[in-house]
C-alpha positions as CSV (number, residue, x, y, z in Angstrom):
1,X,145.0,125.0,135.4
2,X,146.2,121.1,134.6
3,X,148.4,120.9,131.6
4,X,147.8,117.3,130.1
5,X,150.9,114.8,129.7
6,X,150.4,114.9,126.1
7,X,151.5,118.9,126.0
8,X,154.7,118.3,127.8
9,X,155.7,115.2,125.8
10,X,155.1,117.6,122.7
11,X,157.0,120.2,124.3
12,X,160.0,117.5,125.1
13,X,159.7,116.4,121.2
14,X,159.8,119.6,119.8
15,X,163.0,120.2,122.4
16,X,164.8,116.9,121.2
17,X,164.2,117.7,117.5
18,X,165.5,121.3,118.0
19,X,168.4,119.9,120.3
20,X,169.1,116.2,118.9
21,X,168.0,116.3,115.4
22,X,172.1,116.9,113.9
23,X,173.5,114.4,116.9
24,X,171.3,111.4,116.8
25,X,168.6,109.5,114.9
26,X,165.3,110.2,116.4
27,X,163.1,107.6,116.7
28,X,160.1,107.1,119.1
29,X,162.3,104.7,120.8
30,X,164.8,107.5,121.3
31,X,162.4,109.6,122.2
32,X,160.6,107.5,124.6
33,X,163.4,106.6,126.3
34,X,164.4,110.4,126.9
35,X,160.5,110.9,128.2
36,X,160.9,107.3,130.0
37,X,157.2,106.4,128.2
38,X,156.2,103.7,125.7
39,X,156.9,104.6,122.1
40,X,152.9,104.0,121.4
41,X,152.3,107.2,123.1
42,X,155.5,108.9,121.6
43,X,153.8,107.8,118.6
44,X,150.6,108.8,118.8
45,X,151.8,112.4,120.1
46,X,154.4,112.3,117.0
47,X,150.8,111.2,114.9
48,X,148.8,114.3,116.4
49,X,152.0,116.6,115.5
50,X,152.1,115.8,112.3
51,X,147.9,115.8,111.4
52,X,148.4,119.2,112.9
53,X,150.9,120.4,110.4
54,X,153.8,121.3,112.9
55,X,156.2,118.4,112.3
56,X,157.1,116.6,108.8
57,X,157.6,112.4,110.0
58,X,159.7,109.9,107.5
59,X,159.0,106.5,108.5
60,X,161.2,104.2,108.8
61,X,164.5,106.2,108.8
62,X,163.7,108.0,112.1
63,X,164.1,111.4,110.1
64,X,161.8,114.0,112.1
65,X,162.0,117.5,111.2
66,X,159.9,121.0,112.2
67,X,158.1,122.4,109.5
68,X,158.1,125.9,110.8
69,X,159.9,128.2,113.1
70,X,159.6,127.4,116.9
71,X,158.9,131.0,117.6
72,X,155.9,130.7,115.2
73,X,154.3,127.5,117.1
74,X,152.3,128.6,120.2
């Protein structure tokens, strides 16, 4: 089975927030620069994320945050 491009950039966003998130301000440039992608699709994986309830986004100071435990997100 194919996993899409779109899983494993969540996966590596979810990683970055859990590993990053006290270190550095994440933005999708950050982000997308870690991936080595354009921060459209950073944003438009960050935009699916958050309609989906598993991450809470504040625009414009880069603050991204998990809204649950990782060991509850499957």
């Amino acid at each position: 089975m194919q996993i899409s491009s779109r899983f494993t950039i969540a996966v590596h966003i979810f990683a970055c927030i859990e590993a990053f998130e006290d270190q550095y301000k994440l933005t999708s440039d950050f982000l997308a620069g870690s991936v080595n992608v354009n921060p459209v699709i950073i944003r438009k994986t960050m935009s699916q994320l958050q309609k989906a309830g598993l991450i809470k986004v504040a625009r414009g100071t880069g603050g991204i945050r998990i809204t649950r435990p990782l060991e509850e997100i499957t």
